[in-house]
N, C-alpha and C positions, 0 to 999 in steps of 0.2 A: 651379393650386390647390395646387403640392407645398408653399408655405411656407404653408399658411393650414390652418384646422382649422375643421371640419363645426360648423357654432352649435346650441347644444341645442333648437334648433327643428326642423333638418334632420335632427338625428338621431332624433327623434321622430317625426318623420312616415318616416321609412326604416326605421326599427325597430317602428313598429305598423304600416305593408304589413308587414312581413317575420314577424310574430307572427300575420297573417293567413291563412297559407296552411295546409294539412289535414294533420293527422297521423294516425295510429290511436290513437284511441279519446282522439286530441284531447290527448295526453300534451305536447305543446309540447316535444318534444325536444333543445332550441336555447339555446344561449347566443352571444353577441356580443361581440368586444371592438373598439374603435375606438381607431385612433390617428391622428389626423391626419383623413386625407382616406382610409382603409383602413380596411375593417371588414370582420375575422375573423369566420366562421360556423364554432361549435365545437357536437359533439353533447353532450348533456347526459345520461353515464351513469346519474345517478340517476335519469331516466324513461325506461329501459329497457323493454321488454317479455317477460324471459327466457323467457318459456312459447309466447309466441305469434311472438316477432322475435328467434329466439335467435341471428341472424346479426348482427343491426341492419339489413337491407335498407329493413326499412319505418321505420326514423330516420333513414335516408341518403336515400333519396326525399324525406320530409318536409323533410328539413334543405335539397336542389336544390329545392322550391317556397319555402322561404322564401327562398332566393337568388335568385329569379325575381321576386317580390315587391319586394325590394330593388332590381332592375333596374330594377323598373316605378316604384318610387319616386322616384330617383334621377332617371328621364325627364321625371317631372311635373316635375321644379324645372329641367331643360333643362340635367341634366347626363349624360355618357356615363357609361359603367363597365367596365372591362375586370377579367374574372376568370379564377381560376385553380380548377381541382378539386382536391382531395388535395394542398395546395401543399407538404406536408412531410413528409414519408414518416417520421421519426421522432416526427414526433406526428399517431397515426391519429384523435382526437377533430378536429383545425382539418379540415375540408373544403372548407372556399372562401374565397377571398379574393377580397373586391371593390375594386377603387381608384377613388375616384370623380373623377371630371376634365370642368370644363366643355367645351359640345361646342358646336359651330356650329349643328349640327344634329341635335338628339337625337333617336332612334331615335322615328320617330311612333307606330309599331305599340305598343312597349310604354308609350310615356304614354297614349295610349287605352285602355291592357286598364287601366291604373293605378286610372280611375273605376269598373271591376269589380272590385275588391278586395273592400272593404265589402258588394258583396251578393251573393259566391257565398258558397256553403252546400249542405254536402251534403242531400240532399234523400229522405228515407225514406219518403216518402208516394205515393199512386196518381198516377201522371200521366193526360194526356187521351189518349186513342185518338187521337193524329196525328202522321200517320207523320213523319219528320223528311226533311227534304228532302237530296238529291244536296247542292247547294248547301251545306246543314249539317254535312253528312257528310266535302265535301272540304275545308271553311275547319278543321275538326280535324283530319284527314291530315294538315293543312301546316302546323301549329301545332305536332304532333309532330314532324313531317321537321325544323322548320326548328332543334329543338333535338337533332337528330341519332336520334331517335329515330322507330319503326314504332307506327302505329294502322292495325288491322284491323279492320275490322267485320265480325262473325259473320253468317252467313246464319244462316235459320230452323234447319234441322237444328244447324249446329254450335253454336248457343245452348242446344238442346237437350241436346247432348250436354255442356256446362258445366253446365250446372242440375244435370243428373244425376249430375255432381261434388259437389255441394253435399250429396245422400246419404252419400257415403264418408264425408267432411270430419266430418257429424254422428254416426257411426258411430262413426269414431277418437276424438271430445272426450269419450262415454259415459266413466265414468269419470275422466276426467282433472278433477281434481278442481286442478290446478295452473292451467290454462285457466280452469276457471272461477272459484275467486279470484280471478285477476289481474283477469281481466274487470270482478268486481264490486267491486273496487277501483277502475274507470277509468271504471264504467258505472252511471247509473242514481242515484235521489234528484233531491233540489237541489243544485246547483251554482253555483256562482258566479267560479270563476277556471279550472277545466281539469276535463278529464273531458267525459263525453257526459252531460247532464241526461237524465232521462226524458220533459219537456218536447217533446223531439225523437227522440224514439226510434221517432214514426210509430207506426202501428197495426201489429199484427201481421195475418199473412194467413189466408184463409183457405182457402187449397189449399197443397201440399205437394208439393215443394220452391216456395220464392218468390223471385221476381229482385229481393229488399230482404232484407240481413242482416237478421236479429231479435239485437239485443245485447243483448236485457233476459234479466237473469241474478234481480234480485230478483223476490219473490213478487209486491208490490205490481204489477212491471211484464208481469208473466205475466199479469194480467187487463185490460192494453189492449183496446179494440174491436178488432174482426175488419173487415177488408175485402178486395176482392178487386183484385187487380193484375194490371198486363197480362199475356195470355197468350203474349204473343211480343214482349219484351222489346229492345228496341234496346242491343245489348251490342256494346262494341268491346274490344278489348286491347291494349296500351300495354308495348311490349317495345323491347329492344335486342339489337345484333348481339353483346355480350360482358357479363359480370356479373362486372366487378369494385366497387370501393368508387367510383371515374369515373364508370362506366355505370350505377349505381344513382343519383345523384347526376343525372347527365343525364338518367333518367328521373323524379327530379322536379323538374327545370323543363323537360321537357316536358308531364307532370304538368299542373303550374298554370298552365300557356300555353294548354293545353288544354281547364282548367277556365273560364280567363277569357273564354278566345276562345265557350265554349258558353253562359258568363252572359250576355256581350252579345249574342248568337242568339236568348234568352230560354228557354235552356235549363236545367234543372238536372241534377244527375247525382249518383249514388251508386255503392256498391261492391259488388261481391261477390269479396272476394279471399280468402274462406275455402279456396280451394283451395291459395293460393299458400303457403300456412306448412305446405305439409308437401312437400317437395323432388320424389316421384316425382309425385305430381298436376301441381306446377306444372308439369312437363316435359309431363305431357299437356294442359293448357294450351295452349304452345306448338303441339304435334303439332298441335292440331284448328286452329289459325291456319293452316297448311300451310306456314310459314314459319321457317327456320333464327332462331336467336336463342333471349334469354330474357323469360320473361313479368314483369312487374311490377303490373302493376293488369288486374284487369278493371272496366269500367265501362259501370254502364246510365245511359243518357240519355231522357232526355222532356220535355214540354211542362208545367210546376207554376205555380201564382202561390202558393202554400201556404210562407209566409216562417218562417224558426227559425233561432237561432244560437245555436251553442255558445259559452261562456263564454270569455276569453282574461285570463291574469296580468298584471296591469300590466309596460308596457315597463321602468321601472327594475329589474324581477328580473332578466331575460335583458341587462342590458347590464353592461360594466363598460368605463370609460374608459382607457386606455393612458397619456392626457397628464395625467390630475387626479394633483395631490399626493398624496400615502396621509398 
């Protein structure tokens, strides 16, 4: 495929998986350039998070599940893809390079996760009381492993003792009046292209601390119904052995391998990573794992049928082509 170039059919379907995958607060932090049979994943400073991502972690996460996305795309049409992380060290925006090349045999795993695309969705709402099975527990261990990355699941006590992270977390935003603009810039009303609608914002809880962020920052979304959420929480955490711009990147595709592999389980899942945007929390994080590394996502899992998606930009924004004329 090196003399041939991707038809604006392939790229679209490679570029809406890859606009599919989960960012914070849904900012779509991703642009694309294609040239040939090669398609650059660059992060898109102008949807920064200064207040809440002032490192970029959580755009370099977002930006490795939209490359995992891409992977999975590229398997459905029964072609391979070899990539690179951080391919250019003097241009820190390009993160990944994909080359895409037909394959004898393309990777089965991820043309199967390919048809969960389309319906995960982070999920804010009560799940059912049932427990998730070993069986569920270890096909996501190895969903993590198998992109180089650790999933721990929390016993009861140490779930506890994140929840009770979740106090500090609301403690430090009092005031911060910078947190909460941004937020209500990226959260909340109608939406129709990026942002979190209120549509999905789930109900807020009615005990305190809840294992479901509450993002509604406007008046209107402060009087959602109340309901009540599990009392012990299926929470794992999703780390690596190092945190550089690679290993933030590696954990998000193991991220959305994770997520995929839980949609086809009939799982949904959400976040509670308030703790991770403030640097000594997140290291306690880690501690309560019992395991060396750094934390990147925490995530609660359950059993929902309760469907919602947030809005996504048409693919022609995020792409710009290498081979078209100017």
């Amino acid at each position: 495929m090196s003399e041939q170039q991707l038809s604006s059919e392939q790229i679209d379907v490679l570029l809406s998986a890859a606009v599919a995958a989960p960012s914070m607060h849904n900012t779509q932090p991703w642009r694309f350039e294609v040239n040939g049979h090669v398609i650059d994943v660059f992060l898109d400073g102008s949807r920064s998070l200064p207040a809440e991502d002032p490192t970029g972690r959580a755009m370099r996460i977002a930006a490795g599940a939209a490359t995992f996305n891409l992977r999975c795309a590229a398997a459905s049409m029964d072609y391979g893809t070899g990539f690179g992380l951080v391919p250019d060290a003097a241009d820190p925006d390009l993160v990944a390079r994909i080359v895409i090349e037909p394959a004898a045999e393309p990777d089965p795993v991820l043309k199967g996760l390919f048809e969960q695309i389309p319906r995960r969705h982070t999920s804010r709402e009560a799940v059912r009381p049932v427990e998730l099975s070993t069986a569920d527990r270890m096909a996501l261990i190895q969903a993590a492993l198998a992109e180089g990355a650790d999933l721990t699941w929390l016993p009861a006590p140490k779930v506890q003792e994140v929840l009770g992270l979740l106090v500090d977390t609301d403690l430090r935003e009092i005031g911060d009046w910078h947190r909460r603009a941004e937020r209500a810039h990226w959260v909340g009303g109608a939406r129709t292209a990026d942002g979190v609608p209120s549509s999905v914002l789930g109900p807020r809880s009615a005990v305190y601390p809840s294992p479901v962020r509450d993002l509604g920052t406007r008046p209107a979304d402060q009087t959602r119904p109340r309901t009540f959420f599990e009392a012990e929480p299926a929470l794992a955490v999703l780390s690596t052995e190092a945190d550089s711009a690679a290993d933030q990147l590696a954990a998000g595709l193991a991220l959305e391998r994770i997520l995929l592999t839980a949609t086809r389980a009939g799982l949904k899942a959400s976040f509670l990573n308030q703790p991770l945007e403030f640097d000594d929390l997140r290291r306690v994080v880690q501690r309560v794992t019992g395991k060396p590394g750094y934390t990147h996502m925490v995530i609660r899992f359950g059993h929902s049928s309760v469907k919602g998606t947030t809005p996504r930009r048409p693919v022609s924004t995020f792409v710009h082509s290498g081979t078209e004329e100017s």
